[in-house]
N, C-alpha and C positions, 0 to 999 in steps of 0.2 A: 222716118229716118231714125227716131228715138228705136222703136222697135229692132231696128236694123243695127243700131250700135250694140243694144244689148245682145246681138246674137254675135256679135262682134263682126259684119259682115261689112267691111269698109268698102267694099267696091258698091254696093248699094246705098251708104250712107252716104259716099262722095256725090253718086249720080241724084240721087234726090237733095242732095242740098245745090248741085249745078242748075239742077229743074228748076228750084226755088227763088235764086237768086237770078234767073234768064229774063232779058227786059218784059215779058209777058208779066211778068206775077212778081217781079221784084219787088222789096220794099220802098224805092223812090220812085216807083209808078203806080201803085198801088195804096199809098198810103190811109186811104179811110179804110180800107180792109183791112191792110198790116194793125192799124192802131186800133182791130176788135180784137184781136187775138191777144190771149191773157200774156200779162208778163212772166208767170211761170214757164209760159212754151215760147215766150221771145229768150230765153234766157238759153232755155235747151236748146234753139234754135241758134244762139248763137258760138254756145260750146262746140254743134258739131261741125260748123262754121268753120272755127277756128283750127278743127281737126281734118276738115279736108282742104284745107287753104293751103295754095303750092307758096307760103311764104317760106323763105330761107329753105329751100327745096325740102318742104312736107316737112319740116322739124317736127310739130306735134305730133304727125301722123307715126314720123319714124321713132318718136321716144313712145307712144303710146303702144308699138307692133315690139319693140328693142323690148319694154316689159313683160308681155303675152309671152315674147321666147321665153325669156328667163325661168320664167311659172311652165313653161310648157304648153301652153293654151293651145287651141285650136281658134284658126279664125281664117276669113276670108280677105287675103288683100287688094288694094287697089293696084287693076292692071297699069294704068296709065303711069305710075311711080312706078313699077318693075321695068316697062317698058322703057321708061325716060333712064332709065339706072343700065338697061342694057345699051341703048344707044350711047351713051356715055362712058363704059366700059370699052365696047368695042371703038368710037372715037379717039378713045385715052392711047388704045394699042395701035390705031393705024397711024399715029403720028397727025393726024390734021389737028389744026388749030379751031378748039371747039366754038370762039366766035364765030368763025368762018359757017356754021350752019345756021342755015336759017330755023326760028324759034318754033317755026310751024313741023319743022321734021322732026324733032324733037319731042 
C-alpha cells in the first residue's frame, strides 16, 4: 500500500488497506501478529488509513487529490469516491431526497 501511495495510485491503496482491515487479518483479530509488526509500518499503516477512510466523505483523500491538481500531478483515483460523487450529482438533479436511498446503492 506504501508503494502504492508513492506512485500515487489510490484506488490500490484504498483496496489494500480494505484487505487489511477485513475481519480475516484485522488488527483486533489478529493481535499477536499486529503487535510484530514494527511501529514504523503501524504508523504508515495507519496514515494511509486515514487517507482511504470514507470519514466526512473522503476529506483526506479529497484534499490529498484537490493538491496533486493544483501541481498538476498525475495520479490514479479511487472509483468508489467518483462513483459515490456521480450517484449523488445525478440524486441532487432528479429531485429525490438523498436519505431516501439506501447506503448500499451508494
Amino acid at each position: 500500500a506504501y508503494h502504492a501511495h508513492q506512485m500515487k495510485n489510490f484506488e490500490v491503496v484504498s483496496a489494500m488497506i480494505s484487505g487489511l482491515n477485513s475481519c480475516a487479518v484485522s488488527p483486533c483479530r489478529l493481535k499477536k501478529s499486529w503487535s510484530l509488526v514494527s511501529k514504523k509500518y503501524i504508523s504508515i499503516f495507519d496514515e494511509l488509513e486515514s487517507l482511504a477512510a470514507p470519514i466526512s466523505n473522503y476529506i483526506t483523500y479529497r484534499k490529498t487529490i484537490s493538491e496533486l491538481q493544483k501541481n498538476k500531478e498525475l495520479f490514479v483515483p479511487t472509483l468508489s469516491v467518483i462513483l459515490r460523487d456521480i450517484v449523488a450529482a445525478d440524486v441532487s438533479s432528479s429531485g429525490i431526497n438523498p436519505s431516501e436511498i439506501p447506503s448500499e446503492q451508494l
